[in-house]
N, C-alpha and C positions, 0 to 999 in steps of 0.2 A: 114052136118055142116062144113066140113072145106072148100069148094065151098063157101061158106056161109061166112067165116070168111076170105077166100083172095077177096071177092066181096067187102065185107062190104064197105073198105077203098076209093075203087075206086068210090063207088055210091058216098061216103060223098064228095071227091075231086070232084067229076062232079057238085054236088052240089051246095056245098058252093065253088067253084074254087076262089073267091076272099079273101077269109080266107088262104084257105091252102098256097095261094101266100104268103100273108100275113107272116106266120109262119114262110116261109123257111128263112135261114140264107141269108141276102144279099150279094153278092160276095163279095171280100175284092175289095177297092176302088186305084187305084194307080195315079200316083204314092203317094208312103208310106216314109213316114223321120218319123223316132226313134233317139230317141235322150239318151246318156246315161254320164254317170261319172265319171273319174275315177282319182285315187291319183297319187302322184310323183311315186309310183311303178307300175305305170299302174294296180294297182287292181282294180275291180268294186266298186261303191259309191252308197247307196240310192238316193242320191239328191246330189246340186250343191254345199251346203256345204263345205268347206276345200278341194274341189276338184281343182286338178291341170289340168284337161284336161275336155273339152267337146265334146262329138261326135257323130259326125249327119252322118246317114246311111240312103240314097237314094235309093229305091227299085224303079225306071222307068216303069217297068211291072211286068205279073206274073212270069218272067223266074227267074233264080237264081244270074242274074247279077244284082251290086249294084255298088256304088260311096260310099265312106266313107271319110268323111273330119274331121279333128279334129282342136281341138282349144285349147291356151292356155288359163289359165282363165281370161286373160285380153282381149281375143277374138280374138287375132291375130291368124290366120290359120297355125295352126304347121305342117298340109300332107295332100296329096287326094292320093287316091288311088281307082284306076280303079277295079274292080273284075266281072271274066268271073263267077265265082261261089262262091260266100258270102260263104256258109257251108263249102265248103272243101281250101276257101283258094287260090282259083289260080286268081292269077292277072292279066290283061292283059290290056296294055298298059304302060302310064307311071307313075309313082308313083314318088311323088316331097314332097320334104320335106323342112323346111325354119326355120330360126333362128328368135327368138322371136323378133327381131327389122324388122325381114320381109328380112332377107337375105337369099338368096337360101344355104343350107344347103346340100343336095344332091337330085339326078336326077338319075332313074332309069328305064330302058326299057325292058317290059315282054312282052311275046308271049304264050297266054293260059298257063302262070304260071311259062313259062321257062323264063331264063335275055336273050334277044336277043338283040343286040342293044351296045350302051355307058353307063357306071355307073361312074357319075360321083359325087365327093364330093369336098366341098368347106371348107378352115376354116372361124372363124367367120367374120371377114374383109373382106371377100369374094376371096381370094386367092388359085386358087386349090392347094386342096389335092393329090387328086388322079384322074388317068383318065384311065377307063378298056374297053376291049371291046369285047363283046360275041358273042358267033354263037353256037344257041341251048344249052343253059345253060355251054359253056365250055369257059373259058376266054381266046381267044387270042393274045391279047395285054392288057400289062398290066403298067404302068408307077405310082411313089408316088412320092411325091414333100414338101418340109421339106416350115416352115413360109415365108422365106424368096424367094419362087419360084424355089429354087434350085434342079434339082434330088436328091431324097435320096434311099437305096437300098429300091427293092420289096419288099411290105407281104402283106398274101390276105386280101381280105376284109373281109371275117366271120372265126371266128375260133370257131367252135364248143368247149364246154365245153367238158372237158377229163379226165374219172375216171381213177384213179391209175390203172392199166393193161386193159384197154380198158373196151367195154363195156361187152365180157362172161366174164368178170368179176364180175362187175353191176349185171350181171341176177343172178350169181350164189348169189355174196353176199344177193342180194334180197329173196331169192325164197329158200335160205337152212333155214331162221325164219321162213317160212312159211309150218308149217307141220298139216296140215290137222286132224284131229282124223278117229277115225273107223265110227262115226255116220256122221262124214260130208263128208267122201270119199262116202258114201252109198248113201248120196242125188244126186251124181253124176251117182252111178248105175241104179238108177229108174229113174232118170231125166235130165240126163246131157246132151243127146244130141239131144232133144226138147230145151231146153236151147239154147245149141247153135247155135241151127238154127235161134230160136227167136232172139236172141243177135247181131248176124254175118250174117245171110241170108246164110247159108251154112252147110253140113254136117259132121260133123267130121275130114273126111280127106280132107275137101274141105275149111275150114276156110283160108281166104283171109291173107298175109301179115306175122305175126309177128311171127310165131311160127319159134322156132330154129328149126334145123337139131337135128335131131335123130339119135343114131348110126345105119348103116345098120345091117339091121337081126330084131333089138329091137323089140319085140310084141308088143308095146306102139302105142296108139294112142289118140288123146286130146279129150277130155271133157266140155273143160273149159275155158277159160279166161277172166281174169280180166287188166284193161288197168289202172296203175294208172302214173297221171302226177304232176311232182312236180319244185318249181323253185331251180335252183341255184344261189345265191347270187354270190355278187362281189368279195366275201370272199371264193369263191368253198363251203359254205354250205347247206343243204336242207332246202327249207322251203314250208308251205302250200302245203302235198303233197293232192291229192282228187281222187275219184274216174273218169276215165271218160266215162267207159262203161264197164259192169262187165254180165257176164254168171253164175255167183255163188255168189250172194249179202253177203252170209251168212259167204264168206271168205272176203267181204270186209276189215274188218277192223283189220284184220290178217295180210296182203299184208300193209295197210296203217302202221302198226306195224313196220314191218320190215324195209320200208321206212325210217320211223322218225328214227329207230334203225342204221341206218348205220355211222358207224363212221372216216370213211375214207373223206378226201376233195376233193373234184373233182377241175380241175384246172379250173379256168372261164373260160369262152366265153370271146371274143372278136369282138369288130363290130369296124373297121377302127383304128384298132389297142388302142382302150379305152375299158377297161375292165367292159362290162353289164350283168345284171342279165339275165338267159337263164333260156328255159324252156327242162324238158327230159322226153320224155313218154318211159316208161315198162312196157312190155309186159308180164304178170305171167300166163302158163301156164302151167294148169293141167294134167295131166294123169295120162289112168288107162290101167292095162295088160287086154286079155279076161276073168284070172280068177276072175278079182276082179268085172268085169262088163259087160255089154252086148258086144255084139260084133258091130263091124261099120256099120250103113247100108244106104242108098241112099239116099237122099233127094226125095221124092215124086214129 
């Protein structure tokens, strides 16, 4: 019988071979344009509705590179942007940006993601701003220039958003609301680091990226984490924090807790010296000693 039962399928495909064709899923077709929505705060939109932006994403083939152009909603082209890899974000080429009357706004040059090249920004009269110039993401020249054409002193062009005493600061205030019980540390004993394999593509002591230092000696080792991302207003306040990939669903909304709970301002972000809303991802990682769970063992 089970001769019998891997036969089966192959007799009916030799068979009927213009059905089974039939059935199978057609490849995707390229090239592919999505088209999506979004408000004055760049958040996503159902439809075109009261939307401030339109944007069309170009997929050429099956690799991961795409072209992404947006629009304002009177359809004038607000940016293109080259991308060596749509998912993770690296750009590569030049990315150009234009003011609603069709004025070059800024000009920027990537190399597989890093600024290689000139960055350059315009005000809206078309008078530069500023003019930088990189080699492998490090700026070595760099010049700003006030309405009138005139030099005015240096300041960079991004300034990350900045919690009151950096960011172990950040982790700490996050991650001390976040205290687990006895029955949900447990689900991590029988299941944590299946979990995290599933989650992260690695073992325990092997998870990629965001996990802090440990003190040396510590018998600790992770279990867990949950990645949540949220914006900063112009105001340094939180808002719409959400999950963005989590090994322990069940603390989801614990971590998102604690988020909303912080009461401290972060100072904005900064793009060209105007104060925009920014985004911050943390990192909430769990651990357990050996007594409380199994011990670390290899990814297969």
């Amino acid at each position: 019988m089970p001769a019998f039962r891997f036969l089966l399928p192959l007799l009916v495909a030799w068979g009927l071979g213009g059905v089974a064709r039939a059935q199978t899923a057609p490849a995707p077709a390229f090239p592919q344009t999505t088209v999506a929505y979004l408000d004055a705060d760049e958040r996503p939109l159902p439809g075109p509705d009261s939307a401030a932006y339109r944007v069309e994403t170009l997929r050429p083939d099956s690799s991961s590179s795409a072209v992404v152009r947006r629009y304002y909603a009177a359809g004038a082209l607000q940016a293109y942007t080259p991308y060596l890899d749509l998912g993770q974000g690296v750009v590569h080429g030049t990315r150009t940006t234009w003011y609603e009357d069709g004025r070059l706004c800024t000009k920027e040059e990537y190399l597989r993601g890093r600024r290689q090249g000139e960055l350059l920004t315009y005000y809206p009269d078309g008078t530069l701003k500023r003019r930088d110039r990189f080699v492998a993401d490090q700026n070595m020249l760099g010049a700003c220039y006030g309405p009138d054409g005139r030099p005015v002193p240096y300041f960079p062009y991004e300034q990350p958003p900045l919690y009151p005493g950096g960011a172990l600061v950040l982790y700490h205030d996050v991650t001390r609301h976040v205290r687990p019980n006895a029955t949900e540390m447990h689900r991590f004993a029988t299941s944590g680091p299946m979990m995290w394999e599933s989650a992260y593509g690695a073992a325990p002591g092997e998870a990629p990226g965001a996990i802090l230092p440990v003190a040396p000696g510590a018998a600790r080792w992770p279990v867990g984490q949950i990645d949540v991302v949220f914006t900063i207003t112009e105001q340094g306040e939180v808002a719409d924090p959400y999950v963005a990939r989590s090994s322990a669903p069940w603390l989801n909304e614990k971590v998102l807790a604690a988020v909303r709970g912080l009461t401290k301002r972060f100072r904005p972000g900064q793009l060209d010296g105007q104060t925009v809303r920014s985004t911050c991802r943390v990192p909430v990682v769990f651990y357990v000693t050996p007594a409380q769970g199994p011990s670390p063992r290899r990814r297969l």
